[in-house]
GUMI-494976 format. One record per residue (C-alpha): x, y, z; residue in three letters. Coordinates in nm, 4 decimals. Layout:
% residues N
((X Y Z) 'ALA');
...
END
This chain:
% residues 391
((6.2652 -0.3069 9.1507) 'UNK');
((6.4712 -0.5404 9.3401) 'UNK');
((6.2294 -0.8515 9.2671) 'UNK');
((6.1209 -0.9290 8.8934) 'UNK');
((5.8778 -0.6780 8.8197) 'UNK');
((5.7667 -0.3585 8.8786) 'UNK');
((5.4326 -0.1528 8.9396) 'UNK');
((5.3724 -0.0019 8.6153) 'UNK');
((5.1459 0.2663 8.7788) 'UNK');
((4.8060 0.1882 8.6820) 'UNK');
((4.5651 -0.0476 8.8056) 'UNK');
((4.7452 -0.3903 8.9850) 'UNK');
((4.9377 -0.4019 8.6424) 'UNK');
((5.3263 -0.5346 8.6979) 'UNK');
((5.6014 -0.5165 8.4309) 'UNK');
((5.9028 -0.7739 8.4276) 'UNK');
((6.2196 -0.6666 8.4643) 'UNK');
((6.3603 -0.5431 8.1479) 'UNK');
((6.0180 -0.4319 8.0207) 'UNK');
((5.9807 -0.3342 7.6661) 'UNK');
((5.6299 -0.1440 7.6437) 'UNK');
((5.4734 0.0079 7.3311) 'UNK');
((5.2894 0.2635 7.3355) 'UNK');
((5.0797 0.3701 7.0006) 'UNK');
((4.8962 0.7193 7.0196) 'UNK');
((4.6730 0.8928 6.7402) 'UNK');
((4.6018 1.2330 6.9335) 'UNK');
((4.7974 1.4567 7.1822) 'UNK');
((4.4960 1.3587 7.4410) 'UNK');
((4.6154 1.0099 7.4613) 'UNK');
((4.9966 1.0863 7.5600) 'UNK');
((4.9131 1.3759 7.8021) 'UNK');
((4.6627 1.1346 7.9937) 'UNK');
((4.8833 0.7953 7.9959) 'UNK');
((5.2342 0.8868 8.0237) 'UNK');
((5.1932 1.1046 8.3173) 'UNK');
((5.0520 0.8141 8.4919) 'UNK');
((5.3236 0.5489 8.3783) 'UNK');
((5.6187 0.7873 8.4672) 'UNK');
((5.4301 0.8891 8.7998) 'UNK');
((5.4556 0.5011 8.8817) 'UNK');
((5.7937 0.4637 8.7979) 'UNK');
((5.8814 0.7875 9.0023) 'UNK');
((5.6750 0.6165 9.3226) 'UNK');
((5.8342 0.3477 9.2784) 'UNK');
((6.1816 0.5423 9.3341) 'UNK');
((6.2815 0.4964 8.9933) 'UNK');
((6.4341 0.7365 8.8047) 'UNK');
((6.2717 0.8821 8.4840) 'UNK');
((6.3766 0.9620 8.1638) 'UNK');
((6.1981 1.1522 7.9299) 'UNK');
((6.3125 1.1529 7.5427) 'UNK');
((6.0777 1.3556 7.3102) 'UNK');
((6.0120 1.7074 7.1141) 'UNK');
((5.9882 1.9917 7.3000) 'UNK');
((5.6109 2.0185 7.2578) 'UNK');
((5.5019 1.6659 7.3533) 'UNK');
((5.8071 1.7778 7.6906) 'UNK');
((5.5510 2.0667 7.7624) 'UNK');
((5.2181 1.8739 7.7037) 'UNK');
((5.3915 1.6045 7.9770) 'UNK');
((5.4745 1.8425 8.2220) 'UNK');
((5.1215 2.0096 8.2060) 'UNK');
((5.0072 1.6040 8.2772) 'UNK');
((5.2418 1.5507 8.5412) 'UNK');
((5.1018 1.8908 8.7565) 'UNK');
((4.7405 1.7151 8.7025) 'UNK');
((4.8922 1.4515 8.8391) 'UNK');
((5.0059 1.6681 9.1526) 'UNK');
((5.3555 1.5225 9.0392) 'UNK');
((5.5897 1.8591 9.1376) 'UNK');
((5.8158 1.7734 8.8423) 'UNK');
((6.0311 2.1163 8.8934) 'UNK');
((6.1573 1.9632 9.2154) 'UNK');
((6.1873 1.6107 9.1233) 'UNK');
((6.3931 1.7249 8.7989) 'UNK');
((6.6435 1.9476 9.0349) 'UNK');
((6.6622 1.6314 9.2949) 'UNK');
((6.7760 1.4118 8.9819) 'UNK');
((6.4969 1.1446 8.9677) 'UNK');
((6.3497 1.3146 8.6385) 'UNK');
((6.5198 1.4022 8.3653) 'UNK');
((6.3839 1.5574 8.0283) 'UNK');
((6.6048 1.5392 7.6981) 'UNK');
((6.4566 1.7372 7.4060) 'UNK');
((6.7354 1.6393 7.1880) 'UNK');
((6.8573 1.3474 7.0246) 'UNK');
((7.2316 1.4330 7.0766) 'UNK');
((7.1520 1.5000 7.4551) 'UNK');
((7.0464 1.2186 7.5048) 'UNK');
((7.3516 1.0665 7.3280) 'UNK');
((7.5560 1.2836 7.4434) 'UNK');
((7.6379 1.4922 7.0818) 'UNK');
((7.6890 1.1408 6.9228) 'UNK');
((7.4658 1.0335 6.6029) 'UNK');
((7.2007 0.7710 6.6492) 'UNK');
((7.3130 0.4455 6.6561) 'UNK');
((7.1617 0.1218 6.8612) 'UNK');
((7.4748 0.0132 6.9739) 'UNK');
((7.5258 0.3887 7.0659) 'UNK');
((7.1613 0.3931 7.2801) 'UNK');
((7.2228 0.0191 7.4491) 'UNK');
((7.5297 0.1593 7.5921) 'UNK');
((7.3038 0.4551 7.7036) 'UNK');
((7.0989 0.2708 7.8221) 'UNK');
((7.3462 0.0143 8.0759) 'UNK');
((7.5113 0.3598 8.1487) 'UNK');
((7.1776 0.5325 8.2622) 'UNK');
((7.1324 0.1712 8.5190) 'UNK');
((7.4503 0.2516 8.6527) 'UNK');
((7.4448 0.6086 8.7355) 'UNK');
((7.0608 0.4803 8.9047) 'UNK');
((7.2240 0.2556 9.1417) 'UNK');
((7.4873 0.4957 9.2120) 'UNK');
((7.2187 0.7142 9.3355) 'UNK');
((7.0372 0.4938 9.5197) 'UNK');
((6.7043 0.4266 9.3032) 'UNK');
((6.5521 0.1168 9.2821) 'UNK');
((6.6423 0.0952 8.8715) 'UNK');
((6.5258 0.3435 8.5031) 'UNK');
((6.2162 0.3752 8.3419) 'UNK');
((6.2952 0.5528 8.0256) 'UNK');
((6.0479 0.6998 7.7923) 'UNK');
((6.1303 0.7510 7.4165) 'UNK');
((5.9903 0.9106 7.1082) 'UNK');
((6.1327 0.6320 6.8995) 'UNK');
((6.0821 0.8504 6.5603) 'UNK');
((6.2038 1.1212 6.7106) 'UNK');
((6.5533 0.9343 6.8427) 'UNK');
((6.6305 0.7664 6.5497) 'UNK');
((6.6141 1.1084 6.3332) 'UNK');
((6.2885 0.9869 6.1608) 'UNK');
((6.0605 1.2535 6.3168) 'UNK');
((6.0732 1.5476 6.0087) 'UNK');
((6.0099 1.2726 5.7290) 'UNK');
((5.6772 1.1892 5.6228) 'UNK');
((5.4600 0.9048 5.7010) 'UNK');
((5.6402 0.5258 5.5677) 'UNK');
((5.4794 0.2735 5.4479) 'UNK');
((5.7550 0.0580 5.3114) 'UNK');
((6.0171 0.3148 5.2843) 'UNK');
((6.3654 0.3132 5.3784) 'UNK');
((6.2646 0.4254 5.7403) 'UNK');
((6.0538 0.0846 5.8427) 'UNK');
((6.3226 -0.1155 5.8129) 'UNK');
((6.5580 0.1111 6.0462) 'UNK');
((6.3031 0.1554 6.3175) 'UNK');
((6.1972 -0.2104 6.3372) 'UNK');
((6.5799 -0.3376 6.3066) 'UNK');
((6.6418 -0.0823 6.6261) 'UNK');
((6.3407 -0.2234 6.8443) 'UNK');
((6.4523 -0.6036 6.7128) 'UNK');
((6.7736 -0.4821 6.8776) 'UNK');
((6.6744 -0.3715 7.1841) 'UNK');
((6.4379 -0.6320 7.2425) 'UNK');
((6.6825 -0.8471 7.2413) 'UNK');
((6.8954 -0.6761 7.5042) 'UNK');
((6.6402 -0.6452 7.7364) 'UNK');
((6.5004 -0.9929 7.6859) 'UNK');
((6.8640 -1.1718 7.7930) 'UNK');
((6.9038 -1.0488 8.1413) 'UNK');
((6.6314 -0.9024 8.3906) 'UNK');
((6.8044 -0.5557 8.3940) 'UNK');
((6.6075 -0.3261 8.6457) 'UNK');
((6.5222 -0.1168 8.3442) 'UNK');
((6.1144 -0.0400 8.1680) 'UNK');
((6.1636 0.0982 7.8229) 'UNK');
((5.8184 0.2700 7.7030) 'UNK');
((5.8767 0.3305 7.3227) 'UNK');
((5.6038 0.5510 7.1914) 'UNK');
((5.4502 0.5523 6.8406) 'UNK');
((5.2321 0.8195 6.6804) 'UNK');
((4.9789 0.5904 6.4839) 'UNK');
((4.9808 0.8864 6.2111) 'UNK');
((5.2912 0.8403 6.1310) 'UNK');
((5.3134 0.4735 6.0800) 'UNK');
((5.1625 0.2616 5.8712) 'UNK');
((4.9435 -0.0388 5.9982) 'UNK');
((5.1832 -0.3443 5.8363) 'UNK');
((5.4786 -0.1440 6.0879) 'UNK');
((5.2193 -0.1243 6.4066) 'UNK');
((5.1117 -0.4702 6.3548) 'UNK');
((5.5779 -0.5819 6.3073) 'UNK');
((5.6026 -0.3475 6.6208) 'UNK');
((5.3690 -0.4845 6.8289) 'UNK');
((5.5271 -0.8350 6.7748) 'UNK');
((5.8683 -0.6764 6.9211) 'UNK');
((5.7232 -0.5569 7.2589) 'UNK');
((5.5771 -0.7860 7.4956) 'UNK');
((5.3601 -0.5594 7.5768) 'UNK');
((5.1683 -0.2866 7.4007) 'UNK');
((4.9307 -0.0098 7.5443) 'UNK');
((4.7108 0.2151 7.3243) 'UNK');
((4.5440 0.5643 7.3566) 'UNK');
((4.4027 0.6153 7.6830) 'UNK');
((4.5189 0.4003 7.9341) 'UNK');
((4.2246 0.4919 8.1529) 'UNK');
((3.9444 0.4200 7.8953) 'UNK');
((3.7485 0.1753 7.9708) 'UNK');
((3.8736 -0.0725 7.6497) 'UNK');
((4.2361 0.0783 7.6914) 'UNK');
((4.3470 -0.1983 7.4357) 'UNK');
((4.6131 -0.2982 7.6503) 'UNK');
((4.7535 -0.6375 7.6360) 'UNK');
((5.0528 -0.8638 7.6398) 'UNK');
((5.0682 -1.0425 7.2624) 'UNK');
((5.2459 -1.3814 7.4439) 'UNK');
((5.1939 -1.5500 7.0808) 'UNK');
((5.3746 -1.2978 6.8835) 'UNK');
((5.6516 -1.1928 7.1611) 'UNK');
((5.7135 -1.5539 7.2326) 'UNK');
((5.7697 -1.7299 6.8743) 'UNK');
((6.0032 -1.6972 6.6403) 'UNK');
((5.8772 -1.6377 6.2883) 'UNK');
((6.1051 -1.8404 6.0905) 'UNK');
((6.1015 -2.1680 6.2943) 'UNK');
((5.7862 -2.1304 6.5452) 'UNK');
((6.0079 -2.2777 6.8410) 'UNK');
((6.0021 -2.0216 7.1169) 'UNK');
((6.2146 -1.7515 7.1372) 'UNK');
((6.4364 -1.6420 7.3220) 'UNK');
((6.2373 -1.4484 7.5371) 'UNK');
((6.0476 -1.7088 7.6267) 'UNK');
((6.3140 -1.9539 7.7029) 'UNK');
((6.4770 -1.7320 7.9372) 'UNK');
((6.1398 -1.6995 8.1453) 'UNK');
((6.1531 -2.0680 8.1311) 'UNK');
((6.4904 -2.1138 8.2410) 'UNK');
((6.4264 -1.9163 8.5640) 'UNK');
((6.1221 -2.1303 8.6369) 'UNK');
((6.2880 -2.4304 8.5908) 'UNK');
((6.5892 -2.3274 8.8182) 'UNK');
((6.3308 -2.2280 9.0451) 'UNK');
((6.1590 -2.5548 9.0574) 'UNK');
((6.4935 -2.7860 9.0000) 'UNK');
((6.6431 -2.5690 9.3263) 'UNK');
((6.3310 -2.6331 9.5307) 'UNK');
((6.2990 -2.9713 9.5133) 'UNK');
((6.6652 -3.0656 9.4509) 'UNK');
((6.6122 -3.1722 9.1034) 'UNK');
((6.8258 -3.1338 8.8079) 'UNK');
((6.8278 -3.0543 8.4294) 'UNK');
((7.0494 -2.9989 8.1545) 'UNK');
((7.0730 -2.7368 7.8743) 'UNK');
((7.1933 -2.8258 7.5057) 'UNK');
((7.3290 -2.5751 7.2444) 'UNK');
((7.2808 -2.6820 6.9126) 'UNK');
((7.4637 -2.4778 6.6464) 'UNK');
((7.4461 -2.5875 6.2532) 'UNK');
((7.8237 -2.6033 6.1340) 'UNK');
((7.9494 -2.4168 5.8114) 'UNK');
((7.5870 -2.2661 5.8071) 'UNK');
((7.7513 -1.8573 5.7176) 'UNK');
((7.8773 -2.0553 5.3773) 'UNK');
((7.5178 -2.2151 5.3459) 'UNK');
((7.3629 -1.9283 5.3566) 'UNK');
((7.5848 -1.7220 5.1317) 'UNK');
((7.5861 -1.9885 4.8630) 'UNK');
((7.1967 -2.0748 4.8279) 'UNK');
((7.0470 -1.7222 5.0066) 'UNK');
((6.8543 -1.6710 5.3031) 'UNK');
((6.5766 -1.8446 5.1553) 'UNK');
((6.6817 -2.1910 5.1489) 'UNK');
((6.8615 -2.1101 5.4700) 'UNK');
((6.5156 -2.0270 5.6474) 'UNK');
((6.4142 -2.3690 5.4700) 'UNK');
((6.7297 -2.5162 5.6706) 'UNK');
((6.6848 -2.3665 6.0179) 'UNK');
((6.2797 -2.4743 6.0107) 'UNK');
((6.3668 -2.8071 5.9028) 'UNK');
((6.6475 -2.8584 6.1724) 'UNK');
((6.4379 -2.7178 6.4226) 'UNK');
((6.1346 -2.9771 6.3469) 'UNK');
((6.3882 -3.2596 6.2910) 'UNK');
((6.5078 -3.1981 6.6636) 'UNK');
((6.1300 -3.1446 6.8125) 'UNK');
((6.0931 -3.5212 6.6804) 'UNK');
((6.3718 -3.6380 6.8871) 'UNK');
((6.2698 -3.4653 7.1977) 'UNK');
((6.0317 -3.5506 7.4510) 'UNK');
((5.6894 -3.4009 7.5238) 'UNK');
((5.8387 -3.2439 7.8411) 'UNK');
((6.1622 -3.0981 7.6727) 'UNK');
((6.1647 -2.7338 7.5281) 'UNK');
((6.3260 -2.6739 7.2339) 'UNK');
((6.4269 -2.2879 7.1472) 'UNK');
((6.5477 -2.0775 6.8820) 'UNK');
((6.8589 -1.9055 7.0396) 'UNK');
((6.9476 -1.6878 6.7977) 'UNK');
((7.0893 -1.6817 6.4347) 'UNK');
((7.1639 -2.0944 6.3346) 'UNK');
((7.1532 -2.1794 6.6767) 'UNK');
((6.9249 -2.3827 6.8905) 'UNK');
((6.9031 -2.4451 7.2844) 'UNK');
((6.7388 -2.7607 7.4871) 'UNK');
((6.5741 -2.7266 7.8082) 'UNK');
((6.5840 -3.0905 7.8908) 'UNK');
((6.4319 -3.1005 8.2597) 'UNK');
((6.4637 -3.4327 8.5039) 'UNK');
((6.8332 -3.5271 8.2821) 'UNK');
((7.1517 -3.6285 8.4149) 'UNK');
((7.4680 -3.5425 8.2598) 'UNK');
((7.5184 -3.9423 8.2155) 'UNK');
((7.1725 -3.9660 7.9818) 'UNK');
((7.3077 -3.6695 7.7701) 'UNK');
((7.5267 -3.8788 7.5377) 'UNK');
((7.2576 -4.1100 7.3709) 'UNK');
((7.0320 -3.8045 7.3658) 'UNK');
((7.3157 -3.5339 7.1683) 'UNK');
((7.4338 -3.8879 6.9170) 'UNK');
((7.0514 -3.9149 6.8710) 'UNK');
((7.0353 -3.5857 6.6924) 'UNK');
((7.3386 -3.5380 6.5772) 'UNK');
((7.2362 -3.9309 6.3709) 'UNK');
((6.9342 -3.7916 6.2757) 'UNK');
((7.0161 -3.4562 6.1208) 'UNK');
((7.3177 -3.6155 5.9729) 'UNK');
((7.1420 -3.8996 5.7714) 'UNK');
((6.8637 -3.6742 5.6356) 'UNK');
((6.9231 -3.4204 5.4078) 'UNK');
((6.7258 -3.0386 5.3651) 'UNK');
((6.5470 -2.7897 5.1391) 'UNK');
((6.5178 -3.0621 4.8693) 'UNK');
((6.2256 -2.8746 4.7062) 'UNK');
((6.4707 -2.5568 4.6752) 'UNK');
((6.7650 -2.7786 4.5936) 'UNK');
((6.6991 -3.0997 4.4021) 'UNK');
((6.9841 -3.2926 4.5798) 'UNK');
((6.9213 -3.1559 4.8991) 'UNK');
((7.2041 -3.0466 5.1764) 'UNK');
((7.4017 -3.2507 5.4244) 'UNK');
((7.4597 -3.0810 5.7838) 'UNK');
((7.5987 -3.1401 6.0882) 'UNK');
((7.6016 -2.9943 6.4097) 'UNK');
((7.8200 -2.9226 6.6878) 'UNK');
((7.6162 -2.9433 7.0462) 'UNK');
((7.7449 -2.7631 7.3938) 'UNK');
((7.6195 -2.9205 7.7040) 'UNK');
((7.5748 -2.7815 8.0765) 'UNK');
((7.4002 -2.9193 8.3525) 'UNK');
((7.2197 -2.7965 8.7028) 'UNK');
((7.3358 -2.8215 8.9574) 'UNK');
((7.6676 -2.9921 8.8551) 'UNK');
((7.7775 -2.6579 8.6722) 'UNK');
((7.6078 -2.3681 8.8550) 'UNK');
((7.3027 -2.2637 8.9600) 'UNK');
((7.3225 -1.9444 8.8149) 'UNK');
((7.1511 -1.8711 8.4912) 'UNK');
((7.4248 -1.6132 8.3572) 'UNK');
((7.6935 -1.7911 8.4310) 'UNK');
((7.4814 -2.1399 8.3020) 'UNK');
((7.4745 -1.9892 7.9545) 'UNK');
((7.8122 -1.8383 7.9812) 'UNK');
((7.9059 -2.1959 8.0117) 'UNK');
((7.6864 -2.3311 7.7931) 'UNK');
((7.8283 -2.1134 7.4686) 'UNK');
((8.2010 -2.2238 7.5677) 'UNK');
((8.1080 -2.5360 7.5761) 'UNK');
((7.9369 -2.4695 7.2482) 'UNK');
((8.2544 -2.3761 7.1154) 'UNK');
((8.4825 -2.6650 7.1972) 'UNK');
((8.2747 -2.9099 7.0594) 'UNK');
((8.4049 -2.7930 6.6586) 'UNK');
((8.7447 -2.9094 6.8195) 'UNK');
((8.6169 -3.2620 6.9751) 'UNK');
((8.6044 -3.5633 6.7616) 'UNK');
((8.2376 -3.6549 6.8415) 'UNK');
((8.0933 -3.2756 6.8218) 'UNK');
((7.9901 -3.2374 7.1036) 'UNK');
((8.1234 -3.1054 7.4877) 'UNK');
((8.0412 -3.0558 7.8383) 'UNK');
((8.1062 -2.7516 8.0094) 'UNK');
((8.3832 -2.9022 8.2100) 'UNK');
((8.5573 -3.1620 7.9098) 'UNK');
((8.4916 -3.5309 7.8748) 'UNK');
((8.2157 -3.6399 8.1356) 'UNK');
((8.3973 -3.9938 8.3028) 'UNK');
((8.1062 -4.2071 8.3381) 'UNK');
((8.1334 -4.5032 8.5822) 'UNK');
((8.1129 -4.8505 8.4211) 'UNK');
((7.8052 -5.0224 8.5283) 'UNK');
((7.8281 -5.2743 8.8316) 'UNK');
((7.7885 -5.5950 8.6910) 'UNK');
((7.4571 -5.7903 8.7904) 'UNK');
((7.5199 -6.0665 9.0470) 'UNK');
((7.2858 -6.3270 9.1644) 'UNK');
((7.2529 -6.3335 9.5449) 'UNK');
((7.3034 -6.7250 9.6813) 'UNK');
((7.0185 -6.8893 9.7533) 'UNK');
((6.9489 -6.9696 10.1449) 'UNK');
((6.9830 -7.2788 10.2263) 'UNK');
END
């Protein structure tokens, strides 16, 4: 797991790194045939395993595993797979929390490098983790929102950096009802169900619903990171260059507070078309997160990025928004952060760590706006001159 994807153990099938899988089950016959085959690739792989679930659906595993001719008594003594019956084992004693099992989850990467395996594939009873597992079915409950706020979390932690990490969250169909399968399956880019060896297996990778976000329908992003690292790839290949623009609302907390979250959708999909009008056909625009927006702007120089930032900041601050929720409509501005490849770095992480400082000196700056390094000094143009005419 060195490179960006892993073997997920059936078939030619590879996982990126940082691979959130769902897997949805109706009948014990579905887990005991699939995850012994998904943890036996992770385990030839040299990954290390983690298994999270009752004791029952432990034993049913096991039994797979030995069909597997997977000697699971040895590997578990030689450290490469573990099996946690209880929540507070796994959490060592702790309650649930997310920020309690993303910290479990970096921790469990460590100790794998430590001992020398190639990364984690971790396996979780997600209603059985979050202390959902002895109440009944949901529909709309109190529990749907929990569950589906922890996998929003996590997806989001895996999706911003390529952590050598596979997360298979399972899902007893039973249990759930089919408006949470449907939210779930738009929070893992990838979703397997029943029988992985059937011949319709229903496995596939929902790119449509991983990949765009609800409110605006810019990409996500999830997707703009996978974009990012193709467009470093290409921009480092043939020594090209490209710049990245943060584009955060101002005073949009207050905004939202005043008028609600509905006019403040009404505001973010309204910014977010505004700027896809001032873009060009090869630009991406993104949803970054919250009232934030990012620009992939490939084939830019730093000294084009001025006329492009006071093009948007013009238009969003001449037009006003959610006039049909609010007769008079709402004045904005925006406060843009600016980094550039290679000029910056050519690392991604360190890109975006740049890129959201940047963000945050531009409130400061007169104009609203920043480079990662200050002011960019552009060179006055040479002045035209005519050459003399040969005589």
């Amino acid at each position: 797991m060195h490179l960006n994807f892993a073997p997920l153990g059936y078939g030619n099938i590879n996982v990126k790194l940082g691979g959130h899988i769902a897997f949805f089950y109706n009948e014990e016959a579905h887990y005991r045939k699939t995850l012994p085959i998904l943890i036996r690739g992770g385990l030839e792989n040299k990954e290390c395993c983690i298994i999270g679930c009752p004791p029952l659906m432990a034993q049913v595993i096991r039994q797979g595993l030995a069909r597997e001719n997977v000697d699971y008594r040895f590997l578990q003594h030689d450290g490469q797979l573990s099996f946690m019956d209880n929540p507070a084992e796994l959490l060592e004693g702790r309650p649930f929390s997310t920020d309690r099992m993303i910290s479990k989850l970096k921790a469990l990467v460590e100790e794998a490098f430590q001992e020398k395996w190639r990364g984690v594939r971790v396996f979780i009873d997600t209603l059985w983790l979050t202390g959902r597992l002895l109440s009944t079915p949901f529909e709309c409950g109190e529990d749907e929102p929990t569950v589906l706020a922890y996998e929003e979390r996590i997806d989001d932690f895996l999706s911003r950096r390529e952590v050598p990490l596979i997360l298979v969250c399972q899902y007893d169909l039973n249990r759930i009802s089919g408006k949470t399968t449907l939210d779930l399956m738009t929070l893992h880019p990838m979703v397997i169900k029943g029988d992985i060896t059937r011949e319709d297996p229903y496995f596939t990778r929902l790119r449509e619903y991983s990949y765009h976000d609800e409110v605006t329908s810019l990409y996500n992003y999830r997707y703009f990171r996978e974009r990012l690292s193709e467009e470093l790839e290409r921009a480092s290949r043939y020594r090209g260059y490209f710049c990245l623009l943060l584009v955060d609302i101002a005073n949009f907390k207050e905004l939202n507070e005043r008028y609600g979250s509905t006019v403040g959708d009404r505001v973010l999909k309204e910014v977010s078309a505004l700027i896809g009008r001032n873009l060009r056909k090869v630009d991406l625009a993104c949803r970054y997160g919250g009232d934030e927006f990012v620009l992939l702007l490939p084939e830019t120089h730093q000294k084009n990025v001025p006329v492009i930032v006071g093009r948007i900041q013009d238009a969003i601050k001449s037009s006003s928004f959610a006039k049909a929720e609010i007769g008079e409509g709402i004045s904005l501005a925006v406060d843009v952060g600016v980094v550039s490849f290679p000029q910056d770095s050519s690392d991604p992480e360190e890109l975006l760590t740049l890129l959201e400082q940047a963000r945050d000196r531009a409130g400061q700056c007169e104009n609203h706006w920043s480079f990662s390094q200050g002011p960019l000094e552009i060179p006055p143009p040479i002045p035209f001159q005519r050459r003399p005419k040969s005589t």
